[in-house]
C-alpha positions as CSV (number, residue, x, y, z in Angstrom):
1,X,22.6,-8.0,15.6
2,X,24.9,-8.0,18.6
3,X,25.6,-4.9,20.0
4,X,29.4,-4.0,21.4
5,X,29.3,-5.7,24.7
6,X,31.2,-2.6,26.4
7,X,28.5,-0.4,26.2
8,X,25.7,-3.0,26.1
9,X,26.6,-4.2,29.5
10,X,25.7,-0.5,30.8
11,X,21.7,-0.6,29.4
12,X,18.7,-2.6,29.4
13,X,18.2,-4.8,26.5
14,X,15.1,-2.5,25.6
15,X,16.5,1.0,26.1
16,X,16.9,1.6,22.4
17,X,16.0,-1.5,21.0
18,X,14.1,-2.3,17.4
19,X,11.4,-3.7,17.5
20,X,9.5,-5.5,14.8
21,X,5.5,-5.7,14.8
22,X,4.1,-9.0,13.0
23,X,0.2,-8.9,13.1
24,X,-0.1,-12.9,12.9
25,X,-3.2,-12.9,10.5
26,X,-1.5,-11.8,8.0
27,X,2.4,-12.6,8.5
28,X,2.6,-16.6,7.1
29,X,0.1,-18.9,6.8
30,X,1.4,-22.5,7.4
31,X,-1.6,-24.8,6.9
32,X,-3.0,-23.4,4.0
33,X,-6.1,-22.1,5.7
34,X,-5.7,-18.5,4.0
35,X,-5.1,-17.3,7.7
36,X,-1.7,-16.2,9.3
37,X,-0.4,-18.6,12.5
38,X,2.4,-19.1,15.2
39,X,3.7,-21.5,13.5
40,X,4.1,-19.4,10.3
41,X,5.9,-17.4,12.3
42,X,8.4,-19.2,14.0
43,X,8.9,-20.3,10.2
44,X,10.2,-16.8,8.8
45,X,11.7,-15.8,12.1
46,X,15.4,-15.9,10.6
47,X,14.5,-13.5,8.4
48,X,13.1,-11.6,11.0
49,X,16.9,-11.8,12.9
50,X,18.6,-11.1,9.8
51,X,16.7,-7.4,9.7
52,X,18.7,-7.3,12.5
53,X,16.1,-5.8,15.6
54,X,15.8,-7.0,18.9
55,X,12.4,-8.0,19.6
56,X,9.5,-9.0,18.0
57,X,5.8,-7.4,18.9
58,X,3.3,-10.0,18.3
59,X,-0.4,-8.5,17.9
60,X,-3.2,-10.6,19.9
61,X,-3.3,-14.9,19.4
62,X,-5.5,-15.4,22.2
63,X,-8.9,-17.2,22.4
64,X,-10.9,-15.2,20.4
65,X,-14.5,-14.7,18.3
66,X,-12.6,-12.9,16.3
67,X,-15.1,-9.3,16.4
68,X,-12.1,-7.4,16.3
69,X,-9.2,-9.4,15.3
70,X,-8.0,-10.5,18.0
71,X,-8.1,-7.6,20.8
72,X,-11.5,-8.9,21.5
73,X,-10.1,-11.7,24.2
74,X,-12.5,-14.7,25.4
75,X,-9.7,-16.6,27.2
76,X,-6.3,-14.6,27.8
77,X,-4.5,-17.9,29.0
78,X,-4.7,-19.9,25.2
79,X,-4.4,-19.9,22.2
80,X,-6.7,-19.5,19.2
81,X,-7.0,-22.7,16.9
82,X,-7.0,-20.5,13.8
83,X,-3.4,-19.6,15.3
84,X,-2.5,-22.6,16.5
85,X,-1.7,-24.3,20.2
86,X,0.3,-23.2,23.1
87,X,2.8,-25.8,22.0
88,X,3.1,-23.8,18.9
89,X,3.7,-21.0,20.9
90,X,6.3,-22.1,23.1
91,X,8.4,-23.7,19.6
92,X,8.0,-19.8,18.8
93,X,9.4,-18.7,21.9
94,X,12.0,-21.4,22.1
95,X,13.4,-20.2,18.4
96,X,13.1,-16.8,18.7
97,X,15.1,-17.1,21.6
98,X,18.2,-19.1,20.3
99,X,18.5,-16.3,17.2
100,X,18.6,-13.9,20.1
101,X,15.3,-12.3,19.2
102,X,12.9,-10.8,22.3
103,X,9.2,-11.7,22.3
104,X,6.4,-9.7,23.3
105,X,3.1,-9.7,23.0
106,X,-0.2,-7.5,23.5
107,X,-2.2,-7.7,26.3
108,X,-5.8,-6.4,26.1
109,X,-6.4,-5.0,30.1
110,X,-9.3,-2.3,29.6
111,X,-11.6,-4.9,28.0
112,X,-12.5,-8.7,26.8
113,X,-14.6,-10.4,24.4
114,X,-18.3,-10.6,25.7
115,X,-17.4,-14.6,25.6
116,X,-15.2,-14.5,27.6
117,X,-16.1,-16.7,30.5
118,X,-15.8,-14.0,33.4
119,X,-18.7,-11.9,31.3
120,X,-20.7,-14.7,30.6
121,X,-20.9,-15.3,34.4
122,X,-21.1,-11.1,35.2
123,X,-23.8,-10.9,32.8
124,X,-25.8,-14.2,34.4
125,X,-27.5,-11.8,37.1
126,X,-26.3,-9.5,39.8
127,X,-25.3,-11.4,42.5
128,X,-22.6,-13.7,40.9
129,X,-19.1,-13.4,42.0
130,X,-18.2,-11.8,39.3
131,X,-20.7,-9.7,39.1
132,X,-19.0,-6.2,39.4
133,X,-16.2,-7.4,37.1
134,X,-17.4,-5.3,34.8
135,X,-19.1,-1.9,33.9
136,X,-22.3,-2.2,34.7
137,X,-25.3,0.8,35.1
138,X,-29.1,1.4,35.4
139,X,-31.0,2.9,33.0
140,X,-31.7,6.6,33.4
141,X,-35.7,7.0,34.3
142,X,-36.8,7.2,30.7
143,X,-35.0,4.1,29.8
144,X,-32.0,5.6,28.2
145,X,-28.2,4.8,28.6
146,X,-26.8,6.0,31.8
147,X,-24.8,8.6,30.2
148,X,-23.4,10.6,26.8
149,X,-20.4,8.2,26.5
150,X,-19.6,7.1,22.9
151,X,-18.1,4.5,21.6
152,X,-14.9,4.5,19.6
153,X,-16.4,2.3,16.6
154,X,-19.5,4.2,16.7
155,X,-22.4,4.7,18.6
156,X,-23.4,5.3,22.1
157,X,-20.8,3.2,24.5
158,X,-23.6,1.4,26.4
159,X,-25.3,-1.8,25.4
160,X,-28.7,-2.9,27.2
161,X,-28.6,-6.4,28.7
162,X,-31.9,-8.0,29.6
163,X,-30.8,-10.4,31.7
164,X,-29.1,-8.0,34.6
165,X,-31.9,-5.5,33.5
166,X,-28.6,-3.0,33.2
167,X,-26.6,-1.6,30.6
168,X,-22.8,-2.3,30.3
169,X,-20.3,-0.2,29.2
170,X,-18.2,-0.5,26.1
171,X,-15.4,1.8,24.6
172,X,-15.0,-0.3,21.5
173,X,-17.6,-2.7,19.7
174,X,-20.5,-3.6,22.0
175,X,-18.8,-7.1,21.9
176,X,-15.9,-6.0,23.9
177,X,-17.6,-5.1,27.3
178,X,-15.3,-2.8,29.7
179,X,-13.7,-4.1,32.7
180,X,-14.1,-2.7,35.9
181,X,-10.3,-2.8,36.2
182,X,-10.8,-0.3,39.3
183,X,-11.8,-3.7,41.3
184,X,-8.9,-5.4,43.2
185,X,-9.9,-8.6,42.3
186,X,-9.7,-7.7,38.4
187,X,-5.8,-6.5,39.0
188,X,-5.5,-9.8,40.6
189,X,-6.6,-11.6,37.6
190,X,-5.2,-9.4,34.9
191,X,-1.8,-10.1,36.9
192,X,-2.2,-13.8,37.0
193,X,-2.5,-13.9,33.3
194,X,0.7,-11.8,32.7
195,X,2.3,-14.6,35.1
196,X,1.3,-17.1,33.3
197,X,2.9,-15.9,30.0
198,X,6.0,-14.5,31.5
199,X,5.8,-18.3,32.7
200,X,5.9,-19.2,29.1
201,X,9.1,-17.0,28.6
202,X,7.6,-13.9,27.3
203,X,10.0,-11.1,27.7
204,X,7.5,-8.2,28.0
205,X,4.0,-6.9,27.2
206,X,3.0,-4.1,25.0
207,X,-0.6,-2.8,26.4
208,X,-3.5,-2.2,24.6
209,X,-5.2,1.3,24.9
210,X,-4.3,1.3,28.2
211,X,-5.8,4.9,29.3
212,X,-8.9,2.8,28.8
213,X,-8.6,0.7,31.9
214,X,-10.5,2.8,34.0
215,X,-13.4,5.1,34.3
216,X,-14.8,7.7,36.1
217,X,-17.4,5.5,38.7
218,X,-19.5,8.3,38.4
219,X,-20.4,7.7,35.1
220,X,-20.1,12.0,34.6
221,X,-21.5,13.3,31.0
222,X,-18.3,13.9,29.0
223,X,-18.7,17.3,27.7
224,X,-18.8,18.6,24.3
225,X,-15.5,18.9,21.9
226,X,-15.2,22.2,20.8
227,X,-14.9,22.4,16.7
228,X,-11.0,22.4,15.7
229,X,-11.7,22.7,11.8
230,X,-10.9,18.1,11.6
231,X,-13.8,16.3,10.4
232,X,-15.7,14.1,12.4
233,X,-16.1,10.4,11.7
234,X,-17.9,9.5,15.0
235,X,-20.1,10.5,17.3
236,X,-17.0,9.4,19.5
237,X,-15.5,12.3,17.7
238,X,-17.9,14.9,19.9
239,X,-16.9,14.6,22.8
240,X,-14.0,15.2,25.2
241,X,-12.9,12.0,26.6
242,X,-12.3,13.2,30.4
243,X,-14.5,10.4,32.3
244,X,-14.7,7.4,29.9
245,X,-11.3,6.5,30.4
246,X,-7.3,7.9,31.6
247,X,-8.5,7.7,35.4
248,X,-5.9,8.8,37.8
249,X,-6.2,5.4,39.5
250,X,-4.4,3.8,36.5
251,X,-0.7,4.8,37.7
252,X,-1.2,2.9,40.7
253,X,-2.1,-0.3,38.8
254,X,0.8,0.1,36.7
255,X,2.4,0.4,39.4
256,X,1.7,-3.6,40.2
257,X,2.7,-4.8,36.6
258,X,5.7,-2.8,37.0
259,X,6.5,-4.9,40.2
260,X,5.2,-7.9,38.6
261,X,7.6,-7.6,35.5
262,X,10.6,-6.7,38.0
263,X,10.8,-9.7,39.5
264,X,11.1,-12.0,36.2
265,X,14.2,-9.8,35.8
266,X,15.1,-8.2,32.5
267,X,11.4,-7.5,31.3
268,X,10.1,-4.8,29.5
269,X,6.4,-3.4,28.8
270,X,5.4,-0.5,27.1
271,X,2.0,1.6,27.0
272,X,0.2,2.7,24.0
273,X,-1.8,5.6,24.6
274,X,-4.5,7.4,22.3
275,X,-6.2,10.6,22.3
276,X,-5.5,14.1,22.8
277,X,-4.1,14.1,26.5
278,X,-1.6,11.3,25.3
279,X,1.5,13.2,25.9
280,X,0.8,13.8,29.2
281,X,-0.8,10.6,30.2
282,X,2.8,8.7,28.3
283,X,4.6,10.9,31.0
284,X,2.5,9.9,33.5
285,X,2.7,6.0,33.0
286,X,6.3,5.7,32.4
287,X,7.6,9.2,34.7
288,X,8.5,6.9,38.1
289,X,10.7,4.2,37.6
290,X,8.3,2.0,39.3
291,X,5.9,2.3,36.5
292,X,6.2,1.5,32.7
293,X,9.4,1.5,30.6
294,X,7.8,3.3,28.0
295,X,5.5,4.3,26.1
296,X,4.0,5.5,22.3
297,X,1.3,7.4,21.0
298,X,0.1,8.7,17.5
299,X,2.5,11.3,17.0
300,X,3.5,10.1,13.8
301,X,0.5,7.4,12.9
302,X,-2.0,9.8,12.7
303,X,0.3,12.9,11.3
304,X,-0.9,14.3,8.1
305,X,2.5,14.7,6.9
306,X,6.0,13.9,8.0
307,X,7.2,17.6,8.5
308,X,10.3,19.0,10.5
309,X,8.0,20.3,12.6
310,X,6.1,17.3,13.5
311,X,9.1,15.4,14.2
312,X,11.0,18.5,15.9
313,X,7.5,18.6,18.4
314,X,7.6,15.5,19.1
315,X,10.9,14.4,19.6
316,X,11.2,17.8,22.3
317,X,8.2,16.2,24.6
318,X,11.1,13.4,25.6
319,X,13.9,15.3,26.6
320,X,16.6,13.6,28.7
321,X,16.2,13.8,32.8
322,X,15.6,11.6,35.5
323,X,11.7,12.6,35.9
324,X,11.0,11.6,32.1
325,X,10.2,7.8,30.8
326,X,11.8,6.5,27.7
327,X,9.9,7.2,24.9
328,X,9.4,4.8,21.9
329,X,8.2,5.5,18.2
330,X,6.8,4.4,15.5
331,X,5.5,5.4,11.9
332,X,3.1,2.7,10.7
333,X,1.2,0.0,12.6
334,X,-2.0,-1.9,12.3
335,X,-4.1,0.9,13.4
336,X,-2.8,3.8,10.7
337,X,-2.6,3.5,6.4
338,X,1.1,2.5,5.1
339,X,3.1,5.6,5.6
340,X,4.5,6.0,2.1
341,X,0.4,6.0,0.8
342,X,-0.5,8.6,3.9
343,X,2.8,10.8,3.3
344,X,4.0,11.4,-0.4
345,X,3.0,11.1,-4.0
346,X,3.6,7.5,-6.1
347,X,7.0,9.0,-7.4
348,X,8.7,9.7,-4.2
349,X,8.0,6.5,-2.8
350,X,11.3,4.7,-3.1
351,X,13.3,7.9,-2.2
352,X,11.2,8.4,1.0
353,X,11.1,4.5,2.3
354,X,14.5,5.3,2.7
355,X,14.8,8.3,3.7
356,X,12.1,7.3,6.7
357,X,13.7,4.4,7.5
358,X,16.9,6.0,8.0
359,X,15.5,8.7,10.4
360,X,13.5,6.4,12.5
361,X,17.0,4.3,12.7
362,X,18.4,7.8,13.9
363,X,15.5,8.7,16.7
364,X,16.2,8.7,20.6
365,X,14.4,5.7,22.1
366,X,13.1,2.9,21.0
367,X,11.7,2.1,17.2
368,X,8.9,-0.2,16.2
369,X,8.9,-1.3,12.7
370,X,5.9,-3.0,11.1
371,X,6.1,-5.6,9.1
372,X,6.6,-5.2,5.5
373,X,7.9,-1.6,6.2
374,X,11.1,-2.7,5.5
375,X,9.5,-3.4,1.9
376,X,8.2,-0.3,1.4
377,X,4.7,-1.8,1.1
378,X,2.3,0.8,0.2
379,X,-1.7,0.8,1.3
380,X,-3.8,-1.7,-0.7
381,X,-7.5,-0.7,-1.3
382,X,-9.7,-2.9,-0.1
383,X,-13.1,-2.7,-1.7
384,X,-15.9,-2.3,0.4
385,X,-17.2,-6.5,0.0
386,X,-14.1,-6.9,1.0
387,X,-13.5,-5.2,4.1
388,X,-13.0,-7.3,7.3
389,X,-12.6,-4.2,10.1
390,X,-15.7,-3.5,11.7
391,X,-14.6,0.0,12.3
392,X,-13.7,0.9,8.3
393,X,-17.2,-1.2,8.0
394,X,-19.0,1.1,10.1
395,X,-17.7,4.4,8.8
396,X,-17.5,3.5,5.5
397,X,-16.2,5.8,3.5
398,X,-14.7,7.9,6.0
399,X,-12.5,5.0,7.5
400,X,-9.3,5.2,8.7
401,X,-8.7,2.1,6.0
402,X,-7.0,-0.3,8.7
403,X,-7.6,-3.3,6.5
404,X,-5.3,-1.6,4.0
405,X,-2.2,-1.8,6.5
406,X,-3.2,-5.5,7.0
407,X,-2.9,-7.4,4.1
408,X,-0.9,-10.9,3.6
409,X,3.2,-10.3,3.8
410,X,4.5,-10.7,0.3
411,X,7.1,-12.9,0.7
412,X,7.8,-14.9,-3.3
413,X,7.1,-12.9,-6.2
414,X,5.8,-15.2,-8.4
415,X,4.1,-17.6,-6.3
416,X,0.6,-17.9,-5.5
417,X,-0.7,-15.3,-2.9
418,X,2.4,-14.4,-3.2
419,X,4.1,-16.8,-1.0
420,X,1.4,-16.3,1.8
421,X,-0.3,-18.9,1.8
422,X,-1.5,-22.0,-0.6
423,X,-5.2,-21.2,-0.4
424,X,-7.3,-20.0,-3.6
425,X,-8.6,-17.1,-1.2
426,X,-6.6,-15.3,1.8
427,X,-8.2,-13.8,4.4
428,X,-7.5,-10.1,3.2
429,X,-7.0,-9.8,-0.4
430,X,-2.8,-9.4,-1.0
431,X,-1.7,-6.3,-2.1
432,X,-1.0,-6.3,-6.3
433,X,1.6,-3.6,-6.2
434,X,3.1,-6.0,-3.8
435,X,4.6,-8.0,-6.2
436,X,7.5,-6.2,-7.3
437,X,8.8,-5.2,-3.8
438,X,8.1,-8.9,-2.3
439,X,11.2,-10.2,-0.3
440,X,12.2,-12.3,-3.2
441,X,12.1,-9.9,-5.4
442,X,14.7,-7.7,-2.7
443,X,16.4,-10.3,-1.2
444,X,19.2,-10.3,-3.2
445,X,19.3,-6.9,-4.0
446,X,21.9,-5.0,-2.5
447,X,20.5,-1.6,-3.8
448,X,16.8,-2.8,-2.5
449,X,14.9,-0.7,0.4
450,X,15.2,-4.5,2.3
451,X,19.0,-4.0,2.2
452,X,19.2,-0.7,3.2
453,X,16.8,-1.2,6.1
454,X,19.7,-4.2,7.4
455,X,22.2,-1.2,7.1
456,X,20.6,1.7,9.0
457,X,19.3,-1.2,11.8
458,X,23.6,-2.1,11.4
459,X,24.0,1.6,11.6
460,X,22.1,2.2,15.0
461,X,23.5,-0.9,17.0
462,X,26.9,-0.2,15.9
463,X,26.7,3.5,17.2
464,X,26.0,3.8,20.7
465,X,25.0,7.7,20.8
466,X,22.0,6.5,18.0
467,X,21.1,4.0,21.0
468,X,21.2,5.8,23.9
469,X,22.5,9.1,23.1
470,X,21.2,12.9,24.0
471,X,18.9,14.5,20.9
472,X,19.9,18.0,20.3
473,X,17.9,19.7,17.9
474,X,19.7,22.0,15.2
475,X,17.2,23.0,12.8
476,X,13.7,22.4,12.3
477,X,12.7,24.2,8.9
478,X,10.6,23.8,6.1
479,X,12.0,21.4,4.6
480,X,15.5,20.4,6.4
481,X,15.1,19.0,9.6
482,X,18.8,18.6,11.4
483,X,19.5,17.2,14.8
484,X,22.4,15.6,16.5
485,X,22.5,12.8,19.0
486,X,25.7,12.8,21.4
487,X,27.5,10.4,23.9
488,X,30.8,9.8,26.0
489,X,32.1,13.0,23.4
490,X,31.3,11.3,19.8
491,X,28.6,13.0,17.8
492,X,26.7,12.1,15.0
493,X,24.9,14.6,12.8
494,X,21.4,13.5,11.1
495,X,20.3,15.5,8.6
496,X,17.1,15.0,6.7
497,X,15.0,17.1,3.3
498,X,11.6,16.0,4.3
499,X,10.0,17.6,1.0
500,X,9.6,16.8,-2.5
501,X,12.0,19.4,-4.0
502,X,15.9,19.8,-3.6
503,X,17.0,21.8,-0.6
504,X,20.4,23.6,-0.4
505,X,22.5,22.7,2.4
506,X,26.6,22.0,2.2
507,X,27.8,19.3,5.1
508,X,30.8,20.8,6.5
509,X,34.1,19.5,6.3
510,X,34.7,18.5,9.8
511,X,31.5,15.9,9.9
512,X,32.5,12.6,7.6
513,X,29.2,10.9,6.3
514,X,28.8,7.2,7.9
515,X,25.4,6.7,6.0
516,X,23.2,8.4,3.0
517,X,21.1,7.8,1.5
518,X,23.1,8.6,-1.5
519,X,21.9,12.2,-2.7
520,X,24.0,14.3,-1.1
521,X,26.1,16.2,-3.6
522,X,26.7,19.7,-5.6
523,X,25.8,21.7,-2.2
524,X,22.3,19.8,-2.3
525,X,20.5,17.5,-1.0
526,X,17.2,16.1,-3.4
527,X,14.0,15.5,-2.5
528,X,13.4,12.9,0.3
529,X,17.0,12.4,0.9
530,X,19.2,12.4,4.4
531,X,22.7,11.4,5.6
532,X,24.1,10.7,9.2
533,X,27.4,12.2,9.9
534,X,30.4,11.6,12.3
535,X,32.1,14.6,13.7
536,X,36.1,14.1,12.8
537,X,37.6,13.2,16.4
538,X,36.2,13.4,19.4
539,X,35.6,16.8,21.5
């Protein structure tokens, strides 16, 4: 995992780092209780190290009913008991720490749980100190909601409240009331709470929907979406989303967590950002150096296919200069279906793991992987009595299946729950077509996806152009999608067939292959296949 210490020295830990996301319901469960925990973790963490990344992302283990997993927060300063204690936390920290391996963790800004104590007290009446911490609003004259908002679950974004006589405002489920974030004393305490975790030894934060933080406070109707030919889920769906959230107060309060993260020294935070002005509110969080480190959006989770073009797009909205942030990527997470189930047929599968892994290894900035990628796990189907997301619940059966992309980490083949946990009955059902590509099952497989995944993360930290290099795009066709990255003179050539059938292409003679993976002959290159190239000398 270590990186060569003469360039190293030059860059942030975090400026082309991998980074692995472990969604802690479903990662290990280490009491037995069907349930993923901290301690779980910290129990599999070698294996995280071995991957060879440099950070791991851990979703939310805070305090929590549980409404939405986890990013429904009713006290951002503990620990859940289904996850475990603080002590567990810090034993985390502590180990993840002497295998060299970053930890960061989600904080939830734009919203809590409506347990949380600060909105049981907002909520008590209209005078309390805490009584503007949140979104509140009269009733329009008729007694309906103040505005048109909706609701990203569903539904109209404003929930009645009889003991304030108001309605409060809600981007998610009506259980995870909006801050007022634009309130002084709210940055305050959202600050405080990052303190006490950098504190803990937390080396950064990723943050949650953050173009949510902040609203227009004069609740303005949003106006209609026009049609655009994609089918509509939600009544969310509607609407453009121009005064329900991305304020332009929020770079300003970045601006302080910035400052904040600064001086604990070699921290790093990065925004995710949703919705269709996401590339230019990315920009606009992480432009200023004063501001984020970077940022991701959807440009791949929510892709309909991996094409040339989609990568070739959005690789060009991150090109190198002084006034751009740092982008980061990634291709699955616990929001979108298992990539190989969302991108090719059941017979590519194996071919295409790799050739995606390989090309995310190859990508200028930083890359997230998610756990189990490295597997190749595909989606599970969750039947509907089975279903735990209150948003595939709710749109059933137009869902964006997030429970599918959540199920327990295979880790033994043939044991029960396959490895999981001991208990007759696991939170999420584990996946069946699991069981062949567990880690036992790849472990010792030096032709599995597992081991190739260790050598393309080998790959990028022994080649500093795939690290911090220049992208210069070649070719963006159908099929082949070609790009180079280049630094200090070397260059390395990444070329990719991102389709199911063979595509012609001849690597020249002056480029020597470092990496395949291994169809690349006869003038060819098969379906789902790729190679990354070294150009003989230097120039």
């Amino acid at each position: 995992m270590a990186r060569k210490p003469e360039t190293a020295s030059d860059h942030e830990w975090w400026r082309g780092a991998a980074i692995y996301q472990i969604y802690p319901r479903s990662f290990a469960d280490s009491n037995g209780d069907g349930i993923g925990d901290l301690a779980g973790i910290t129990a599999h963490l070698d294996y995280v190290a071995d991957l060879g990344v440099d950070a791991i992302w851990i979703s939310p283990f805070f305090t929590s009913p549980q409404a939405d997993f986890g990013y429904d927060v009713a006290d951002y300063r503990d620990v859940d008991p289904i996850y475990g204690t603080l002590a567990d936390f810090d034993a985390l920290i502590a180990r993840a720490h002497a295998l060299g391996l970053r930890v960061l963790v989600d904080m939830v800004w734009s919203h809590t749980s409506d347990q949380h104590a600060w909105f049981v007290e907002s909520r008590s009446s209209r005078e309390n100190p805490k009584a503007d911490w949140y979104v509140w609003a009269d009733a329009k004259p008729d007694g309906s909601p103040p505005n048109n908002w909706q609701s990203v679950f569903g539904g109209p974004a404003w929930t009645w409240d009889a003991r304030r006589g108001q309605y409060y405002c809600h981007n998610f489920l009506a259980a995870q009331p909006q801050l007022h974030v634009h309130l002084p004393a709210v940055q305050d305490e959202l600050l405080d709470t990052a303190r006490f975790w950098l504190d803990r030894g937390v080396d950064g934060f990723r943050l949650d929907a953050i173009n949510f933080a902040m609203h227009d406070p004069a609740l303005t109707d949003n106006p209609p979406a026009p049609e655009d030919g994609t089918v509509r889920t939600r009544p969310f769906d509607f609407q453009l989303h121009r005064y329900n959230q991305s304020h332009a107060a929020i770079p300003a309060f970045l601006e302080r967590v910035r400052a904040l993260l600064d001086s604990y020294g070699d921290r790093f935070t990065v925004a995710e950002v949703g919705g269709a002005d996401s590339d230019r509110e990315m920009k606009l969080f992480t432009a200023e150096k004063r501001r984020l480190n970077s940022a991701y959006g959807f440009d791949f989770l929510y892709a309909p296919a991996l094409t040339p073009k989609v990568v070739a797009d959005a690789l060009a909205n991150w090109p190198e200069g002084e006034s751009i942030g740092w982008p980061s990527w990634a291709f699955e997470n616990h929001d979108a279906p298992r990539a190989i189930s969302r991108w090719v047929a059941a017979e590519h599968r194996d071919a295409f793991a790799r050739v995606k892994m390989l090309l995310l290894a190859c990508l200028r900035g930083n890359i997230f992987l998610y756990y189990g990628e490295e597997l190749g796990l595909p989606q599970v189907e969750i039947a509907f009595e089975d279903l735990q997301d209150p948003e595939a619940i709710a749109n059933w059966p137009l869902t964006l299946s997030r429970d599918g992309a959540r199920t327990p980490m295979p880790w033994q083949a043939e044991a029960p729950q396959l490895g999981f946990s001991t208990a007759p009955r696991t939170w999420l059902p584990v996946g069946p077509e699991h069981r062949a590509i567990a880690v036992s099952a790849q472990a010792d497989d030096p032709q599995s996806l597992l081991a190739f995944t260790r050598g393309v993360l080998r790959l990028r930290n022994d080649q500093p152009a795939l690290l911090w290099g220049d992208m210069h795009l070649v070719e963006a066709e159908a099929a082949l999608l070609v790009f180079e990255r280049r630094l200090n003179g070397e260059r390395l050539r990444c070329v990719f067939n991102l389709s199911a059938q063979t595509t012609a292409h001849s690597p020249q003679p002056e480029w020597h292959i470092i990496a395949s993976t291994g169809v690349c002959d006869n003038g060819a290159l098969g379906p789902y296949a790729g190679y990354v190239a070294s150009l003989v000398g230097r120039e």
